[in-house]
MITIPA-920881 format. One record per atom (N, C-alpha, C, O): residue number from 1; residue in three letters; atom name; x, y, z. Coordinates in Angstrom, 1 decimal. Layout:
N
num=NUM, residu=ala, atome=CA, px=X, py=Y, pz=Z
...
This chain:
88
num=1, residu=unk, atome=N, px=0.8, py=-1.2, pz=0.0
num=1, residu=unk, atome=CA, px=0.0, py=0.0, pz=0.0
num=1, residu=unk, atome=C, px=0.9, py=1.2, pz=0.0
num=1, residu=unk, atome=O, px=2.0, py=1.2, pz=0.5
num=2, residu=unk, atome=N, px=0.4, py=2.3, pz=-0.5
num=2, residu=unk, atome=CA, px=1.3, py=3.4, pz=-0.9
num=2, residu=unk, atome=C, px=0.8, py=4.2, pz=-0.3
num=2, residu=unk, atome=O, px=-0.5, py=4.4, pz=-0.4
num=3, residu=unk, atome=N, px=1.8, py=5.4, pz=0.7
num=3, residu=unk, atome=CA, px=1.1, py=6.6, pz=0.8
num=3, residu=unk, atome=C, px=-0.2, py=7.2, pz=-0.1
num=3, residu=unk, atome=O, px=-1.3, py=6.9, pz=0.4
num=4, residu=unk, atome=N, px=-0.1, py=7.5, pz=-0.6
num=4, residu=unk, atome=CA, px=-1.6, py=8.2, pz=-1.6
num=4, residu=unk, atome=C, px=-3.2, py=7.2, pz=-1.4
num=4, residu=unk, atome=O, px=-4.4, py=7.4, pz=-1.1
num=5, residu=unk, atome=N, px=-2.4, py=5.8, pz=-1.6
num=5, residu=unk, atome=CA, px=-3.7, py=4.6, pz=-1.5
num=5, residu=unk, atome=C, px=-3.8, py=4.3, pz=0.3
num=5, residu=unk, atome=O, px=-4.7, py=3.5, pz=0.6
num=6, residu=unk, atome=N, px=-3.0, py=4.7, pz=1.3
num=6, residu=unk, atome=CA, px=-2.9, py=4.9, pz=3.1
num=6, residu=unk, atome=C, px=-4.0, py=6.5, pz=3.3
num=6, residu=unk, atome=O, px=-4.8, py=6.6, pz=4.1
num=7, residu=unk, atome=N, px=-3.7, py=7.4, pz=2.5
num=7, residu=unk, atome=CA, px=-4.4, py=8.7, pz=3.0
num=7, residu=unk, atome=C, px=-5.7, py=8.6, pz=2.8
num=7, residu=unk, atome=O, px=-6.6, py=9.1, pz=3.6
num=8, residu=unk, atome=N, px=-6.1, py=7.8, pz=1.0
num=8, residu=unk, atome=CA, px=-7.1, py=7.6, pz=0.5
num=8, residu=unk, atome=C, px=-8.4, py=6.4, pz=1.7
num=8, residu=unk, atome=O, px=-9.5, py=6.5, pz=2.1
num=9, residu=unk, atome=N, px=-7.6, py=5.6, pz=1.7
num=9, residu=unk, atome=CA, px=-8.3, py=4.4, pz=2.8
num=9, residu=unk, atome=C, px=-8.4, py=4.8, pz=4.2
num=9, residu=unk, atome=O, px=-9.1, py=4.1, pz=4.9
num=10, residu=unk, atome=N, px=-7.7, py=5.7, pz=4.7
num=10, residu=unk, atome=CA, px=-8.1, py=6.7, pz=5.7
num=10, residu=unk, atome=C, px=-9.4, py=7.6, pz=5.8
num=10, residu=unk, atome=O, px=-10.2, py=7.4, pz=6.7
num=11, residu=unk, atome=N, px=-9.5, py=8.6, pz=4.9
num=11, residu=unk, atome=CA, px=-10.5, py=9.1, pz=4.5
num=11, residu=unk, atome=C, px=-12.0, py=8.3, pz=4.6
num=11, residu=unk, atome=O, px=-13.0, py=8.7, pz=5.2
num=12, residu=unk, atome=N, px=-11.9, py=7.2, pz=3.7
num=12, residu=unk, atome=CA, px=-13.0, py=6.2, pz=3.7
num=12, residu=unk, atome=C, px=-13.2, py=5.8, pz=4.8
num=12, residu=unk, atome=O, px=-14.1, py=6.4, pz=5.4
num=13, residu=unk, atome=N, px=-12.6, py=4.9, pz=5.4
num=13, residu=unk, atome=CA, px=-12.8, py=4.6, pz=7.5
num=13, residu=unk, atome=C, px=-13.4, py=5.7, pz=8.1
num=13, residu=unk, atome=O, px=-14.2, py=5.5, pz=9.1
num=14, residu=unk, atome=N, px=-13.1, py=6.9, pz=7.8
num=14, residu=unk, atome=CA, px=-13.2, py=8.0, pz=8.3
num=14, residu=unk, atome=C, px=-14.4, py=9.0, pz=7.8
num=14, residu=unk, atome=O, px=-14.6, py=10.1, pz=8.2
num=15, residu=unk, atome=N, px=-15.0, py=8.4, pz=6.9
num=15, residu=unk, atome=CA, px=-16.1, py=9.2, pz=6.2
num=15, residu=unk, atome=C, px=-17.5, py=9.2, pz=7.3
num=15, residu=unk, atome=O, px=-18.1, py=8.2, pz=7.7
num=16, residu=unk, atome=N, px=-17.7, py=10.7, pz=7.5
num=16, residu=unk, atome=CA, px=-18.0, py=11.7, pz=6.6
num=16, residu=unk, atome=C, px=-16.9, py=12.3, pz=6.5
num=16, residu=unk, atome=O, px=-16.3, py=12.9, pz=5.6
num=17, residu=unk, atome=N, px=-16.5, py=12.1, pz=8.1
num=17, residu=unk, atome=CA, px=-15.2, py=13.1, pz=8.3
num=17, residu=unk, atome=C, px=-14.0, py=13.3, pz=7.5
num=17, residu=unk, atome=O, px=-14.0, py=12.3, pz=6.7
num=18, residu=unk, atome=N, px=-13.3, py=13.9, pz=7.3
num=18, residu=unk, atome=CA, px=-12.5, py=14.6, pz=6.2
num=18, residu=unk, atome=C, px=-11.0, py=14.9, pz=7.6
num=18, residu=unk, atome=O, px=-11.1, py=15.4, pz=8.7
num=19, residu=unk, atome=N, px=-9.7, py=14.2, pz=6.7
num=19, residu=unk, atome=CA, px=-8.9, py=15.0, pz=7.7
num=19, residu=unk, atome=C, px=-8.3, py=16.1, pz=7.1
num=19, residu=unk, atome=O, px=-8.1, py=16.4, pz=5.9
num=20, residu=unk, atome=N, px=-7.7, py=16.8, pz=8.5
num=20, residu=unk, atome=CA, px=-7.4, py=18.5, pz=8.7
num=20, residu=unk, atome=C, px=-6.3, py=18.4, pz=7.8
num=20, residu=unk, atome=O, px=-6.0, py=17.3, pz=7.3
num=21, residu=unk, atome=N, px=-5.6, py=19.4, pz=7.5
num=21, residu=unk, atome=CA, px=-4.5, py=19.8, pz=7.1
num=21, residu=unk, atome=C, px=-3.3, py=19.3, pz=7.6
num=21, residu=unk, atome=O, px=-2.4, py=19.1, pz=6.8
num=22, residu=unk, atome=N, px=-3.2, py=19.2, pz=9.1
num=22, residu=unk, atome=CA, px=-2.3, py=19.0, pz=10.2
num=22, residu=unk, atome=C, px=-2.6, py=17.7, pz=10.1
num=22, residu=unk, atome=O, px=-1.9, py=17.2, pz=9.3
num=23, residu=unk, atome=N, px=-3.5, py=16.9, pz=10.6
num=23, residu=unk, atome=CA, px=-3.9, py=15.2, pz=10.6
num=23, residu=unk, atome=C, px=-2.8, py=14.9, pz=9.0
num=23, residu=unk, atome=O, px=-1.9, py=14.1, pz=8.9
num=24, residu=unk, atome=N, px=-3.2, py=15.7, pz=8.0
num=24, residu=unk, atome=CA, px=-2.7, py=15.0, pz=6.8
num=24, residu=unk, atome=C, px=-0.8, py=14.7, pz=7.1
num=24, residu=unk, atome=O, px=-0.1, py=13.7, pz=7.0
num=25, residu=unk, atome=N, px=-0.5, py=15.8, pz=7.4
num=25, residu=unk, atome=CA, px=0.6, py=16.0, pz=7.4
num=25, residu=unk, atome=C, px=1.6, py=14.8, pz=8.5
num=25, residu=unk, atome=O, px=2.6, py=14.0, pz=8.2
num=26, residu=unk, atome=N, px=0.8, py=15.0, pz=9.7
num=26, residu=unk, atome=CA, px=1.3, py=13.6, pz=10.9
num=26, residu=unk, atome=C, px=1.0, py=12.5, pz=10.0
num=26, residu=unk, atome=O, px=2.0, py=11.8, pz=9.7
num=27, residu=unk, atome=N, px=-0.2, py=12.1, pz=9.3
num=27, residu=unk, atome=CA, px=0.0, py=10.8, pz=8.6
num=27, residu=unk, atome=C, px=1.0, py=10.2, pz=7.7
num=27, residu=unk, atome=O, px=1.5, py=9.0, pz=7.6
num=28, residu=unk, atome=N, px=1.3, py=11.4, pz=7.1
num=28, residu=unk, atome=CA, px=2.2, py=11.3, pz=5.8
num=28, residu=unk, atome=C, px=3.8, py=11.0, pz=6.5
num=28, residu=unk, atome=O, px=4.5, py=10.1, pz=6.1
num=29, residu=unk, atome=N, px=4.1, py=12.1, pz=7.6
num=29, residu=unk, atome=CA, px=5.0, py=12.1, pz=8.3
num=29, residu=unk, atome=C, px=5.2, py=10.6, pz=9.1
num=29, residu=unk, atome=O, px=6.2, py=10.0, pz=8.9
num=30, residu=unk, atome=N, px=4.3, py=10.2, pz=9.7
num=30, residu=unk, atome=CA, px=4.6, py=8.8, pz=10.2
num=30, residu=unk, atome=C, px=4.5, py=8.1, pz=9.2
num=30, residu=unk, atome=O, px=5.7, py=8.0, pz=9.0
num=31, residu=unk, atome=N, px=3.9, py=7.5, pz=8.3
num=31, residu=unk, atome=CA, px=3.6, py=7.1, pz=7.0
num=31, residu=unk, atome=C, px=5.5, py=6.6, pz=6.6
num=31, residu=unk, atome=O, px=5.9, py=5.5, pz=6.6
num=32, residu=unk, atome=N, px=6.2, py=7.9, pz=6.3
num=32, residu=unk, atome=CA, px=7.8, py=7.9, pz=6.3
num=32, residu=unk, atome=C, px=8.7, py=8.2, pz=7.4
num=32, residu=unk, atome=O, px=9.7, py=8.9, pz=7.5
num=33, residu=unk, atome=N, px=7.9, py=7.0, pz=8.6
num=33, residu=unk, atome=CA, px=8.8, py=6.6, pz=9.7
num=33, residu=unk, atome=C, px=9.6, py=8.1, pz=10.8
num=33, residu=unk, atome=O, px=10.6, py=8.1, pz=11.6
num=34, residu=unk, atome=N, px=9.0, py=9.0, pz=10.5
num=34, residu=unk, atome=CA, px=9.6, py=10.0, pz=11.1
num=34, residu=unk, atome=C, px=8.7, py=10.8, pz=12.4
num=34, residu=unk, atome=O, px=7.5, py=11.0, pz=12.4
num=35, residu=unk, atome=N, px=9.8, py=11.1, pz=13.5
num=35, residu=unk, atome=CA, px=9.4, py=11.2, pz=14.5
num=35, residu=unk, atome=C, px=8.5, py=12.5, pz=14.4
num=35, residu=unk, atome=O, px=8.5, py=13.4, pz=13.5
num=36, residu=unk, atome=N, px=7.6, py=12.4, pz=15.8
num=36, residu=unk, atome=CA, px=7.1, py=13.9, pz=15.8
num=36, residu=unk, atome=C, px=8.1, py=15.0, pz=15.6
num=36, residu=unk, atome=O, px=7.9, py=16.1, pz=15.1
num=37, residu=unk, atome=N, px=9.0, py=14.6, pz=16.1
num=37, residu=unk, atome=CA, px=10.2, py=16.4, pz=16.5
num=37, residu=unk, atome=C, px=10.3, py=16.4, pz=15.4
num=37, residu=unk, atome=O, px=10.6, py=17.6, pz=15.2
num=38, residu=unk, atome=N, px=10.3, py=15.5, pz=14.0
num=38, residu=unk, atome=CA, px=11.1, py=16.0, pz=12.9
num=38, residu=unk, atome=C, px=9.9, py=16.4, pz=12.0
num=38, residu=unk, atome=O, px=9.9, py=16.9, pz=10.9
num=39, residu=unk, atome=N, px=9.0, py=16.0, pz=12.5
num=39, residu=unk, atome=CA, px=8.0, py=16.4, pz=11.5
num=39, residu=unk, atome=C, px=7.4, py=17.7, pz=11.9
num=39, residu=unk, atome=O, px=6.7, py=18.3, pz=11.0
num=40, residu=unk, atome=N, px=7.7, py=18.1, pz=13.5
num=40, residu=unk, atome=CA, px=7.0, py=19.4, pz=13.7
num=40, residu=unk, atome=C, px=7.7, py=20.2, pz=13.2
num=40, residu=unk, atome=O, px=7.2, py=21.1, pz=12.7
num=41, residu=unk, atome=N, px=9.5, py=20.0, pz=13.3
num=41, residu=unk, atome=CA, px=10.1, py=21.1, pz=12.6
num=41, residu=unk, atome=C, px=10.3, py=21.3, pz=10.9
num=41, residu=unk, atome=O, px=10.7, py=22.3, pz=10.4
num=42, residu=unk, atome=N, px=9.8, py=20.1, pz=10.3
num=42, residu=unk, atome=CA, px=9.6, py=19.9, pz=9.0
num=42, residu=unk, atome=C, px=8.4, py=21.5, pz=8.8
num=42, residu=unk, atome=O, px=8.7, py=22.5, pz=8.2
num=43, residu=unk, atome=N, px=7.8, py=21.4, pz=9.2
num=43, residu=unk, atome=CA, px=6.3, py=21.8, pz=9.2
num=43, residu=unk, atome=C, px=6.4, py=23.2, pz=9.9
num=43, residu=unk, atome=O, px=5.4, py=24.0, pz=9.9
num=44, residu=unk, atome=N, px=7.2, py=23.4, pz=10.4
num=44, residu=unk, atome=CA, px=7.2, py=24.6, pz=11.3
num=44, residu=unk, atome=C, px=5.9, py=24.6, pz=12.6
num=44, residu=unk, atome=O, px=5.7, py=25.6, pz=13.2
num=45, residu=unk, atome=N, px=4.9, py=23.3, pz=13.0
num=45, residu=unk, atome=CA, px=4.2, py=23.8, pz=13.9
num=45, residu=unk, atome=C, px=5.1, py=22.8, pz=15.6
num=45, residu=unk, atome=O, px=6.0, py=22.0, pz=15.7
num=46, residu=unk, atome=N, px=4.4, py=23.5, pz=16.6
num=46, residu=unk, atome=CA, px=4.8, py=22.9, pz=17.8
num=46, residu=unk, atome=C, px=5.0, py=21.4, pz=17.6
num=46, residu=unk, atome=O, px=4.5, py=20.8, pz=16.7
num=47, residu=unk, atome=N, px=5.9, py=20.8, pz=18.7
num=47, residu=unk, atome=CA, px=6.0, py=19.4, pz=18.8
num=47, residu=unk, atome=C, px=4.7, py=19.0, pz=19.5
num=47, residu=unk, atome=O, px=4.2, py=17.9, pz=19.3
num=48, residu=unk, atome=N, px=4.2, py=20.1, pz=20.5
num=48, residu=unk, atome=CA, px=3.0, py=19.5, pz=21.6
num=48, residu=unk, atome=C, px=1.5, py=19.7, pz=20.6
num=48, residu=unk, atome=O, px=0.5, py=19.3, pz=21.0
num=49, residu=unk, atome=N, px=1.5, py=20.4, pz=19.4
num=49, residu=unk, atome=CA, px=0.5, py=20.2, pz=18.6
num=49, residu=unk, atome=C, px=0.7, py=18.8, pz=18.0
num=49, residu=unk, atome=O, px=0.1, py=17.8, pz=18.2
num=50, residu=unk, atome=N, px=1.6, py=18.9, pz=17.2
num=50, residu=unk, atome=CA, px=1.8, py=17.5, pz=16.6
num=50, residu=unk, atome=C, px=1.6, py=16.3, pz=17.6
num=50, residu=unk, atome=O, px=0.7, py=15.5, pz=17.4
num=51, residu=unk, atome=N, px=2.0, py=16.1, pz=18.2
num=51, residu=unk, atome=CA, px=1.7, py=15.1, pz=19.3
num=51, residu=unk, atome=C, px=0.0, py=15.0, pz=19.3
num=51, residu=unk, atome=O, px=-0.9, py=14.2, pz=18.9
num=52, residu=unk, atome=N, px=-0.1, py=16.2, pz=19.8
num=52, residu=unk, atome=CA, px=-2.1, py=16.3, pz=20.0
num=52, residu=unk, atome=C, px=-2.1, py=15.7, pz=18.8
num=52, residu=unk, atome=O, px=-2.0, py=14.5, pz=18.7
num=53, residu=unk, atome=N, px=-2.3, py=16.4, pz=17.9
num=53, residu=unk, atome=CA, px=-2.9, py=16.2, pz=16.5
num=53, residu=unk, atome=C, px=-2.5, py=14.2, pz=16.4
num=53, residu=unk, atome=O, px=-3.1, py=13.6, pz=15.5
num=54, residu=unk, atome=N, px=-2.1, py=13.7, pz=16.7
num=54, residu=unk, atome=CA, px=-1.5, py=12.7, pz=16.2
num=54, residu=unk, atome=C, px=-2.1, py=11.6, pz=17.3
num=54, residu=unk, atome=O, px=-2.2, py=10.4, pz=17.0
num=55, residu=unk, atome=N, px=-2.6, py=12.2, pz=18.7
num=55, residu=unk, atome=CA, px=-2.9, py=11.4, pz=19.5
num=55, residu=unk, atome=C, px=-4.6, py=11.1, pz=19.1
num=55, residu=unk, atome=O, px=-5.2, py=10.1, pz=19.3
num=56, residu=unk, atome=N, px=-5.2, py=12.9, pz=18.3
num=56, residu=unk, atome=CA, px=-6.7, py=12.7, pz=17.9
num=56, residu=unk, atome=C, px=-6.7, py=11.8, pz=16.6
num=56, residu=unk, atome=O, px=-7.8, py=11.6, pz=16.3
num=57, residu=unk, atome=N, px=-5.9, py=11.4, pz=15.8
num=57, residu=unk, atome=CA, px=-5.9, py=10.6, pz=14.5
num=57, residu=unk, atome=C, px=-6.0, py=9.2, pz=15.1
num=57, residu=unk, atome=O, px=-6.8, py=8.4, pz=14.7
num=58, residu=unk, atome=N, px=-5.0, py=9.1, pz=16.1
num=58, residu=unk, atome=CA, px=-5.2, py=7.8, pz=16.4
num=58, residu=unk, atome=C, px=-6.7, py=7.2, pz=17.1
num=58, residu=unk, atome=O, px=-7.2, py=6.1, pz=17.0
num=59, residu=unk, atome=N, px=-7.0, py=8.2, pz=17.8
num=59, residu=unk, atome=CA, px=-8.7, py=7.6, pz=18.6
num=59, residu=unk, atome=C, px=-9.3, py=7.9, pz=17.4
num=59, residu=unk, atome=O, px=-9.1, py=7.0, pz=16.6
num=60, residu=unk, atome=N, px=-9.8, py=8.7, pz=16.9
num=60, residu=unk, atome=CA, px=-10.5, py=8.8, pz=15.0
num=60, residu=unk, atome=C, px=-10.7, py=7.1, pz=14.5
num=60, residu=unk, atome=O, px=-11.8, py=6.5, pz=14.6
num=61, residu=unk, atome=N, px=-9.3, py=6.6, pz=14.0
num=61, residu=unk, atome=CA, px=-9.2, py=5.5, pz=13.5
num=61, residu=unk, atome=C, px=-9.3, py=4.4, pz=14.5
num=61, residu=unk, atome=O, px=-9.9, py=3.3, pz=14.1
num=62, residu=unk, atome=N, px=-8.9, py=4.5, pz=15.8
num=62, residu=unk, atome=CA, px=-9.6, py=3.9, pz=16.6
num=62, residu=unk, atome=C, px=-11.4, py=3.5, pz=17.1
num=62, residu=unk, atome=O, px=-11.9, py=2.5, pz=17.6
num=63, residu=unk, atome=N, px=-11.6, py=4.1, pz=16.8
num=63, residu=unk, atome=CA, px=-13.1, py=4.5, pz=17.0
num=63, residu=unk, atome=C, px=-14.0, py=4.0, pz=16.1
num=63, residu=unk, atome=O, px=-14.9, py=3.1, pz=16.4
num=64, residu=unk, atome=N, px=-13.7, py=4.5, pz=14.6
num=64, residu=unk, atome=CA, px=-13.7, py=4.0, pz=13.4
num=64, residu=unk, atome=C, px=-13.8, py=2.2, pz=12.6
num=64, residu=unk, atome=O, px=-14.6, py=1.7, pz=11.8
num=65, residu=unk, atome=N, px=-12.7, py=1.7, pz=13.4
num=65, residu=unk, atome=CA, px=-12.4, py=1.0, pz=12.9
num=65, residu=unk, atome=C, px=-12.7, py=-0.7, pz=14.0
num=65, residu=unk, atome=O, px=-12.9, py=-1.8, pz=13.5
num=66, residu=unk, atome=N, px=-12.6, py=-0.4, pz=15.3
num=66, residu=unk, atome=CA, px=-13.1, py=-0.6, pz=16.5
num=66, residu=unk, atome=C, px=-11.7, py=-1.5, pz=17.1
num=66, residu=unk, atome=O, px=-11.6, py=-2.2, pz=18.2
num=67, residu=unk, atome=N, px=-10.7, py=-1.1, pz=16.0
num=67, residu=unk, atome=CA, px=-9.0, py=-1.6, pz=16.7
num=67, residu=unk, atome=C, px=-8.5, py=-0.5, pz=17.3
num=67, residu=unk, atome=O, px=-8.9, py=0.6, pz=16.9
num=68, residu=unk, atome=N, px=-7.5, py=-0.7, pz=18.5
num=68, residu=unk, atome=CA, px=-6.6, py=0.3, pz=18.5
num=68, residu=unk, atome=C, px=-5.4, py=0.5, pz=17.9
num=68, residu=unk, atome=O, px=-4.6, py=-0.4, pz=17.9
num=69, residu=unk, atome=N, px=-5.3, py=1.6, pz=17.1
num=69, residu=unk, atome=CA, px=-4.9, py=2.2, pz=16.6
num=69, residu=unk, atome=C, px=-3.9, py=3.3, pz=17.1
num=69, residu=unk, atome=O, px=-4.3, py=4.2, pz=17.8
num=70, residu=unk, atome=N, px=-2.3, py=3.1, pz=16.7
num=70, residu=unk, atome=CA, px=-1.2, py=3.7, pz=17.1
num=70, residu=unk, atome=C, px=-0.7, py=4.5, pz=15.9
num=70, residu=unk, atome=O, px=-1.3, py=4.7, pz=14.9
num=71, residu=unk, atome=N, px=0.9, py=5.1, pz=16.3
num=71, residu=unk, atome=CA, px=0.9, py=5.5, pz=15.1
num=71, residu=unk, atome=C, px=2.4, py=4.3, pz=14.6
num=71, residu=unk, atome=O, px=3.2, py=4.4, pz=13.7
num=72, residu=unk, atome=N, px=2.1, py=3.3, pz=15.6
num=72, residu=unk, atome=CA, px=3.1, py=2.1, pz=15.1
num=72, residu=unk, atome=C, px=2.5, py=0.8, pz=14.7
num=72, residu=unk, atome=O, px=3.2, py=-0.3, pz=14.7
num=73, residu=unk, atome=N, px=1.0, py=0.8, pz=14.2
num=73, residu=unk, atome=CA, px=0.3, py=-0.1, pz=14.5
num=73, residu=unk, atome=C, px=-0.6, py=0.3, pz=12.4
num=73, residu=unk, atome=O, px=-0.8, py=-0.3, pz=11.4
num=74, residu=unk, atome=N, px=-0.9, py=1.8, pz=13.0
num=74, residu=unk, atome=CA, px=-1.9, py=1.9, pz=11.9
num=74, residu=unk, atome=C, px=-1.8, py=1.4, pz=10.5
num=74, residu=unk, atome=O, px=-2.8, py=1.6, pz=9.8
num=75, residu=unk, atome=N, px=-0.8, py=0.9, pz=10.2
num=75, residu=unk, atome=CA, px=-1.1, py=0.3, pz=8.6
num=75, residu=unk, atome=C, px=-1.5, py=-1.6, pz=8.8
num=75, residu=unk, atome=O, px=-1.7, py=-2.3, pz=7.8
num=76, residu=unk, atome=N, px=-1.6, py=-2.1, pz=9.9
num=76, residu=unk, atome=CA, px=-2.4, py=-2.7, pz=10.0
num=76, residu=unk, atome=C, px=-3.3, py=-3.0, pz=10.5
num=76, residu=unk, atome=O, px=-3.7, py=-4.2, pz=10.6
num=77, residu=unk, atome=N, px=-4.1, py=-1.6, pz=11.1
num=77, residu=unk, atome=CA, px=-5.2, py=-1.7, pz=11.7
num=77, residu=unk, atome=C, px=-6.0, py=-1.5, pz=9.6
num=77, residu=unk, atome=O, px=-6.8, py=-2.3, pz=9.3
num=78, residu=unk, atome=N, px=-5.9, py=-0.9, pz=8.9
num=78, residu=unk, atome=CA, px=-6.2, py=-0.3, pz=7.7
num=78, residu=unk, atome=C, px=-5.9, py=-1.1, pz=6.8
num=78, residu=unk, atome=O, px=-6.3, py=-0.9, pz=5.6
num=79, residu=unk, atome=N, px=-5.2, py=-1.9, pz=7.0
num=79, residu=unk, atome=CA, px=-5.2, py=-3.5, pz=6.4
num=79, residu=unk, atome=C, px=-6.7, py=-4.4, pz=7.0
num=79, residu=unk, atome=O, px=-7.6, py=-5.0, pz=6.3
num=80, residu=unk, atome=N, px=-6.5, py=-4.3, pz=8.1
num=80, residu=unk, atome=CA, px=-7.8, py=-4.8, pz=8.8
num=80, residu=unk, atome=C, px=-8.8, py=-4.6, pz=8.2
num=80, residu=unk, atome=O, px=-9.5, py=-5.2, pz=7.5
num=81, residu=unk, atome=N, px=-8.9, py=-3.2, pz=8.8
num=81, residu=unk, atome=CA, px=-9.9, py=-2.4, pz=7.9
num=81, residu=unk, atome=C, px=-11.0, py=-2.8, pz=6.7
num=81, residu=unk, atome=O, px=-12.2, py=-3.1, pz=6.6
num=82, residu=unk, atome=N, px=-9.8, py=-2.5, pz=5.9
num=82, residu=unk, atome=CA, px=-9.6, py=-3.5, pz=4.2
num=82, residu=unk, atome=C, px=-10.4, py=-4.5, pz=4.2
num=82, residu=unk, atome=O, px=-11.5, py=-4.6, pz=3.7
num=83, residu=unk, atome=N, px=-10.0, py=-5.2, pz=4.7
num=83, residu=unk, atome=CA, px=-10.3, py=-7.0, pz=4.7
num=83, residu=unk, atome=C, px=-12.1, py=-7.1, pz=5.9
num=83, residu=unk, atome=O, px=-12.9, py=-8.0, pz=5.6
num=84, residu=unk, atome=N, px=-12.2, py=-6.5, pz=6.6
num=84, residu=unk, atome=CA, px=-13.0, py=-6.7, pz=7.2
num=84, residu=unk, atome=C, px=-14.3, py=-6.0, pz=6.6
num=84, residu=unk, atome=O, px=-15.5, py=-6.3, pz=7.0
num=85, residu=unk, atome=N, px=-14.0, py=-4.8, pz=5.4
num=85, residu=unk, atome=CA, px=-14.6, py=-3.8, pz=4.8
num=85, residu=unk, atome=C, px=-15.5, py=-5.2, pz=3.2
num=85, residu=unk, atome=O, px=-16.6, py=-5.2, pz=2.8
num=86, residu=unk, atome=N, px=-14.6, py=-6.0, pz=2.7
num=86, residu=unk, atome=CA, px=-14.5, py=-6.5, pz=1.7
num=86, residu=unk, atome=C, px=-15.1, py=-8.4, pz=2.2
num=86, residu=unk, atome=O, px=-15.4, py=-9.3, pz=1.4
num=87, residu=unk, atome=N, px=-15.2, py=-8.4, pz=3.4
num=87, residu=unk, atome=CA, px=-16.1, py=-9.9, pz=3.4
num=87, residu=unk, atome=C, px=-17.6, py=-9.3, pz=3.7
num=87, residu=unk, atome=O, px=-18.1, py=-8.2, pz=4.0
num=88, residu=unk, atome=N, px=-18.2, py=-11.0, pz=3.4
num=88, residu=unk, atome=CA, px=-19.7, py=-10.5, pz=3.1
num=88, residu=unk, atome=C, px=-20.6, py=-10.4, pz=4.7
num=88, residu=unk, atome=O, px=-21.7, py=-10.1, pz=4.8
């Protein structure tokens, strides 16, 4: 699965809801293994936003999906997802 087809199958789990600007960004950033610190300074916002922001993505997909959901976990909670979305 590829970033683009991870942000895409996020969205869907996640529909109606739509994620923020910031959510996109922690995803993408964990997505390519990279820590909050490097991604808040990537981004220019706080490390304690990104954190927040990253702690509400995880209960979102949590909630969503009815796995918990980390941000060391999430590509196979959305594999799950997948497969659980696709039997009858």
């Amino acid at each position: 699965m590829t970033l683009e087809e991870g942000l895409e199958l996020v969205e869907q789990v996640l529909a109606p809801k739509q994620l923020n600007k910031v959510q996109k960004i922690v995803l993408r950033g964990v997505w390519q293994e990279q820590s909050y610190k490097e991604i808040s300074e990537e981004f220019g916002y706080t490390l304690g936003h990104i954190k927040d922001t990253g702690a509400d993505l995880w209960k979102l997909l949590s909630a969503a999906t009815g796995e918990k959901a980390t941000r060391y976990n999430f590509r196979g909670v959305l594999k799950w997802a997948t497969i659980s979305r696709s039997e009858p």
